[in-house]
C-alpha positions in Angstrom: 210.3 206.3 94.9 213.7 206.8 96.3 215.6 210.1 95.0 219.0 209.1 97.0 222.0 208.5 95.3 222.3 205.3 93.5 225.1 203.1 94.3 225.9 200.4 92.0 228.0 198.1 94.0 229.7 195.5 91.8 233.5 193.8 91.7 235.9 193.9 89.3 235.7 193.2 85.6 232.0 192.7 85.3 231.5 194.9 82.7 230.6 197.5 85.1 231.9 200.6 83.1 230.3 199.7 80.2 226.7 199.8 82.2 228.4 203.0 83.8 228.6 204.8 80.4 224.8 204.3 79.9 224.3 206.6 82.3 226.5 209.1 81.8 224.0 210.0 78.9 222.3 211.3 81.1 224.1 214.4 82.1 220.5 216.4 82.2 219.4 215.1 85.6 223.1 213.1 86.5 226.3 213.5 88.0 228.0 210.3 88.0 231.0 209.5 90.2 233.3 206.7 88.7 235.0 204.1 91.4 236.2 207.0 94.0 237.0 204.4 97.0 239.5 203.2 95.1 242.1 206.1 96.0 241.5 205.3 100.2 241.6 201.4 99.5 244.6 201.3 97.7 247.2 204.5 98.7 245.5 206.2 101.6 246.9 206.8 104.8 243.7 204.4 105.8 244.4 201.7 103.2 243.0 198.5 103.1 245.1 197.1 100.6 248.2 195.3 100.9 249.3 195.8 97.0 251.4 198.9 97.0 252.0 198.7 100.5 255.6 198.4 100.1 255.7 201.1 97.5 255.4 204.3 98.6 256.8 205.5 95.7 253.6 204.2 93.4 251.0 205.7 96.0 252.7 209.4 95.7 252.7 209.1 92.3 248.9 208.2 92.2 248.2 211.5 93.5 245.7 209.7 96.4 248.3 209.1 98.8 246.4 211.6 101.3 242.7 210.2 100.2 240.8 209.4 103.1 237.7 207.6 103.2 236.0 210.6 104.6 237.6 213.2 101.6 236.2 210.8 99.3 233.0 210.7 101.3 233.5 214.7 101.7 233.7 215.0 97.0 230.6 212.9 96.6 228.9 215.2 98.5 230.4 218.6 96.5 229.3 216.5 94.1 225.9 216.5 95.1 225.4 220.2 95.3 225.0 220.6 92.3 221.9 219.6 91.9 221.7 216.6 90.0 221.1 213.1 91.0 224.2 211.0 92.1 225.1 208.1 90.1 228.5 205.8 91.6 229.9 203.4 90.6 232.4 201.1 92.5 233.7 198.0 93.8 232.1 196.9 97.1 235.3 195.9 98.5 237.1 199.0 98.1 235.2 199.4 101.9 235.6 196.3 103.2 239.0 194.8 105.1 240.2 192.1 102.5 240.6 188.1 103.6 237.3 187.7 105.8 239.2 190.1 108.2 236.8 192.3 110.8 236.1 195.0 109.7 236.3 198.6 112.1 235.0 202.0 111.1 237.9 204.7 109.6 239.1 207.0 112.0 238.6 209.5 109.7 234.7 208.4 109.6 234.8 208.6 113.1 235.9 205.6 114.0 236.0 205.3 118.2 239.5 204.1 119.2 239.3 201.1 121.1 242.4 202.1 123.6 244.7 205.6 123.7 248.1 205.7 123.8 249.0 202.5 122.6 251.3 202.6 119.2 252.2 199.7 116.6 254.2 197.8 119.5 252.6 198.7 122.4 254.6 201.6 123.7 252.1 204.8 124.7 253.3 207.2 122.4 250.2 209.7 122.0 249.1 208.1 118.7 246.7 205.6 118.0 246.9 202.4 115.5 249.9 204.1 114.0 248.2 207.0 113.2 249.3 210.4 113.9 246.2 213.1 114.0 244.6 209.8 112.6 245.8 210.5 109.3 249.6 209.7 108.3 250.4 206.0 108.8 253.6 206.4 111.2 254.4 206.3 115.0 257.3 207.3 115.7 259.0 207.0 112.8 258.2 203.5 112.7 256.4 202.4 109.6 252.9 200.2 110.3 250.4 199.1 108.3 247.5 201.4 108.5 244.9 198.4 108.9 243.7 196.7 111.6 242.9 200.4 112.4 242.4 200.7 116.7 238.7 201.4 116.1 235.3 199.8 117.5 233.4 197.9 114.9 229.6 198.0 114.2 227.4 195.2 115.2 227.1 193.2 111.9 228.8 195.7 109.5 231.5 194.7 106.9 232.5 197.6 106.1 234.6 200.6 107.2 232.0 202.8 106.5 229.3 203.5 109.5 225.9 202.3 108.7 224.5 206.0 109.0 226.3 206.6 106.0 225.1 203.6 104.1 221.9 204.9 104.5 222.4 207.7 102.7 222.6 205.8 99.5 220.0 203.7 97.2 222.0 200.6 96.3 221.8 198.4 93.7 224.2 195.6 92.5 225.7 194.8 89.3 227.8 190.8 88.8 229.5 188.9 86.6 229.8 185.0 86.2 233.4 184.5 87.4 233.9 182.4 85.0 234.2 185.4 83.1 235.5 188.1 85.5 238.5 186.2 87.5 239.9 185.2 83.4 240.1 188.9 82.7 241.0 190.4 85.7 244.0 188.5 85.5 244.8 189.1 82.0 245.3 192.8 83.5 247.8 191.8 85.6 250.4 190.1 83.1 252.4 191.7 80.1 251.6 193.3 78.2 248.8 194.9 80.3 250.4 195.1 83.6 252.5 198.3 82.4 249.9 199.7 82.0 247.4 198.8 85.5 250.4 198.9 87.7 248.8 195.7 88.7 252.0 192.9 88.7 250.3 190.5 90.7 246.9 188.5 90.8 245.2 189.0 94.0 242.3 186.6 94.9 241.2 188.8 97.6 240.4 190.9 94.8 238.2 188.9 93.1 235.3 190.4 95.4 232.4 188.2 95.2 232.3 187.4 99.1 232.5 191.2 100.0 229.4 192.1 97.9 227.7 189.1 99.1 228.2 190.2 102.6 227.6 193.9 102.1 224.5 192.9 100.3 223.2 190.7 103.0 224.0 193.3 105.8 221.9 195.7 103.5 219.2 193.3 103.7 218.9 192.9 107.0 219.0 196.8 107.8 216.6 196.7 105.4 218.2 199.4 103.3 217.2 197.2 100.6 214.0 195.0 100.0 212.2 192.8 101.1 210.8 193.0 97.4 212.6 192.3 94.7 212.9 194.2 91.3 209.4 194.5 89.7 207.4 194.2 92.6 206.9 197.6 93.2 203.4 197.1 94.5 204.8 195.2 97.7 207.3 198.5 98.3 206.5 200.2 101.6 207.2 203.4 101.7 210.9 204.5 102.1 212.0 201.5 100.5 213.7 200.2 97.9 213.3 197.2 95.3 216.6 194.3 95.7 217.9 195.3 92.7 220.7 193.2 90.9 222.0 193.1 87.3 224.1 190.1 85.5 226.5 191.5 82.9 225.2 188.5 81.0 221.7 189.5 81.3 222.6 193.0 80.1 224.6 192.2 77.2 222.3 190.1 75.6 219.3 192.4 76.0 220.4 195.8 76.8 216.9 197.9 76.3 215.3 195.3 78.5 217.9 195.4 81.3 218.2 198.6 81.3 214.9 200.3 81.6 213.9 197.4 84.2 216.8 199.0 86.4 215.9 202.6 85.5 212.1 201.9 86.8 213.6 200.3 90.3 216.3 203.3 90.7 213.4 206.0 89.4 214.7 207.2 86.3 212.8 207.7 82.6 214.3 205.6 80.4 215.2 206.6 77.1 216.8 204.3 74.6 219.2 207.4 73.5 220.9 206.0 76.3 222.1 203.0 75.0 224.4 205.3 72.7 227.5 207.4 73.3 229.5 208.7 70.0 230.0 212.3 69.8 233.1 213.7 71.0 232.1 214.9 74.1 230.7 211.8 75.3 234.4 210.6 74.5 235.8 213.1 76.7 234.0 213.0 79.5 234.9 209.0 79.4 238.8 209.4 79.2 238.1 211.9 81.8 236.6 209.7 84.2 238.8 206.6 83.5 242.0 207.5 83.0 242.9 207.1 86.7 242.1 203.2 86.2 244.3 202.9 83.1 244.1 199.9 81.3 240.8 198.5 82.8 238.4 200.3 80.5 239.6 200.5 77.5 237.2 198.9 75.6 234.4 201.0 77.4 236.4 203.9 76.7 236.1 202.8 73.1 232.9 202.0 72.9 229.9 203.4 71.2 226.7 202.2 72.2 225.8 199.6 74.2 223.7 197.1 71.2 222.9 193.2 72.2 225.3 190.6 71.5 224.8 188.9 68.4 224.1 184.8 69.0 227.7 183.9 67.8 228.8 186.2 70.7 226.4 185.4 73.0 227.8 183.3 75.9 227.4 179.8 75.2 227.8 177.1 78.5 231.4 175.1 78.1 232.6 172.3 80.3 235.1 172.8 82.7 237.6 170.6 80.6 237.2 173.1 77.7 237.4 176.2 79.7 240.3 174.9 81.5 242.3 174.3 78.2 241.7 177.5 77.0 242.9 178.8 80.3 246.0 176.8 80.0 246.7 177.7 75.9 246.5 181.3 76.6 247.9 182.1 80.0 250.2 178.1 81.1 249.4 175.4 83.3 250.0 177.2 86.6 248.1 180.4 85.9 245.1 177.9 84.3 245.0 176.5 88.1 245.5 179.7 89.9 242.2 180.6 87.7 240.1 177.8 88.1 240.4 177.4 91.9 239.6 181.3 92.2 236.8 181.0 90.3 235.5 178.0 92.1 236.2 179.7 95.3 233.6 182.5 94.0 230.9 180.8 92.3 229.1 180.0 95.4 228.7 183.8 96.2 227.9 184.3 92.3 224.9 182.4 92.9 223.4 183.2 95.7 223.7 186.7 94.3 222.0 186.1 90.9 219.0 183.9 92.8 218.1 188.0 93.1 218.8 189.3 89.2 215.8 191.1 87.6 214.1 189.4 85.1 212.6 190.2 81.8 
């Protein structure tokens, strides 16, 4: 059985902290790490997100504007010294360049420049890709981008992270219908909500269903993950582990069987104590973790245990008329479109990826 570090890779809003709070029960053998890519992706000096890159003001202020993927890489592992097992949890493509584009590996990953000298519009300056000592985001004085970053890319890698890296990890993947996730994601980035995110803007590069798909199929063929799926451990060779993925739907309707299906893939004893967070420091440690993301976890922030949903809650199917309506009733016609055709655009990569969910 693997004793890496788990990674749960997921995307946004699929109930992701909730499933991350189960696990920080388990402080005894666990030290979890919530969404740390975050701070490189969106204010690092090797950001891969366009959204604040006209504020520089907002990325000071976030307190990550000098996160790097390899200080973030450097904290997991002081992290790790301590003895426990790693748990993170993040969004997949917080490490992979948005829009389909290719992806190269960080400079400060040691990313191999592809040419010297040559700065953001072609004059030889010394600098490379706009970075100076690989690190601050100008040449010259002249403002670039810090992505495409002047770096070689790995055969068949989507991400900015080498695949030695990778390897470090055990990962397993966590989804959402998008139905479900695009809806809600986008409700964080309107009034009142906004104020709060810093979010002003829906992004349907953000939506990241294609980037776990593709890290997830790279994984796969590196065979950092399967060929057997969750609950076939007797076809496991050795040194590998189980395709693990979770649906948020799955979990919520049957927590205690979810839950100790993924804790026998990712070698943990499962306790059903874990299904329940309500004493003070459980809350603290919580705000702790989330209050960089304000506004996106609030209800797991304010949650209690994690019970199945009763049938009136549970998800019931609706047509796309109905769904569509409601879309238009709560949020106007043009957001109701902006929603459907984003999650249209995802389902596909939705499910291909549940084809793989563990069953119980």
């Amino acid at each position: 059985m693997s004793s890496k570090p788990i990674f749960v890779a997921t995307h946004p809003r699929a109930c992701s902290t909730a499933f991350e709070r189960v696990f920080m029960t388990r402080q005894d053998i666990l030290a979890c790490v919530h969404e740390p890519f975050g701070d490189a992706f969106y204010y690092g000096p090797e950001r891969l997100s366009s959204r604040y890159e006209h504020d520089e003001e907002a990325r000071e202020a976030s307190g990550f504007a000098d996160s790097t993927f390899k200080t973030i890489f450097e904290r997991i592992e002081r992290e790790g010294k301590e003895g426990k097992r790693l748990f993170i949890k993040d969004i997949t493509h917080y490490l992979v360049p948005p829009e389909g584009k290719e992806a190269t590996i960080a400079p400060s990953l040691g990313g191999k420049t592809k040419k010297k000298g040559v700065g953001t519009n072609g004059q030889t300056n010394g600098h490379v890709n706009g970075f100076s000592n690989g690190v601050n985001g100008h040449t010259n004085g002249h403002h670039k981008a810090p992505y495409p970053y002047d770096t070689d890319a790995e055969a068949g890698n989507p991400t900015v992270v080498p695949a030695e890296i990778l390897k470090q990890f055990h990962f397993t993947f966590l989804i959402r219908h998008p139905r479900h996730s695009i809806p809600s994601y986008w409700r964080c980035t309107i009034p009142p909500l906004d104020k709060v995110t810093g979010f002003y803007d829906f992004m349907p590069s953000e939506a990241g269903y294609d980037e776990l798909r593709r890290v997830f199929d790279f994984l796969m063929k590196e065979k950092q993950v399967g060929p057997a799926l969750a609950g076939e451990e007797g076809k496991l060779q050795d040194g590998e582990v189980s395709i693990t993925v979770i649906d948020a739907d799955d979990l919520l309707d049957d927590p205690e069987g979810i839950i100790s299906a993924y804790c026998k893939e990712v070698g943990i004893q499962y306790n059903p104590d874990m299904l329940i967070w309500d004493t003070e420091e459980d809350h603290q440690r919580a705000r702790d973790a989330f209050e960089k993301w304000r506004g996106f976890h609030d209800d797991a922030i304010n949650s209690t245990s994690l019970k199945p949903r009763s049938a009136q809650h549970k998800k019931k199917a609706k047509t796309i008329e109905i769904e569509d309506q409601e879309w238009r009733e709560k949020y106007g016609d043009e957001a109701a479109r902006i929603i459907r055709k984003s999650v249209n655009a995802n389902i596909p990569d939705y499910e291909y990826l549940k084809s793989f969910a563990i069953k119980v």
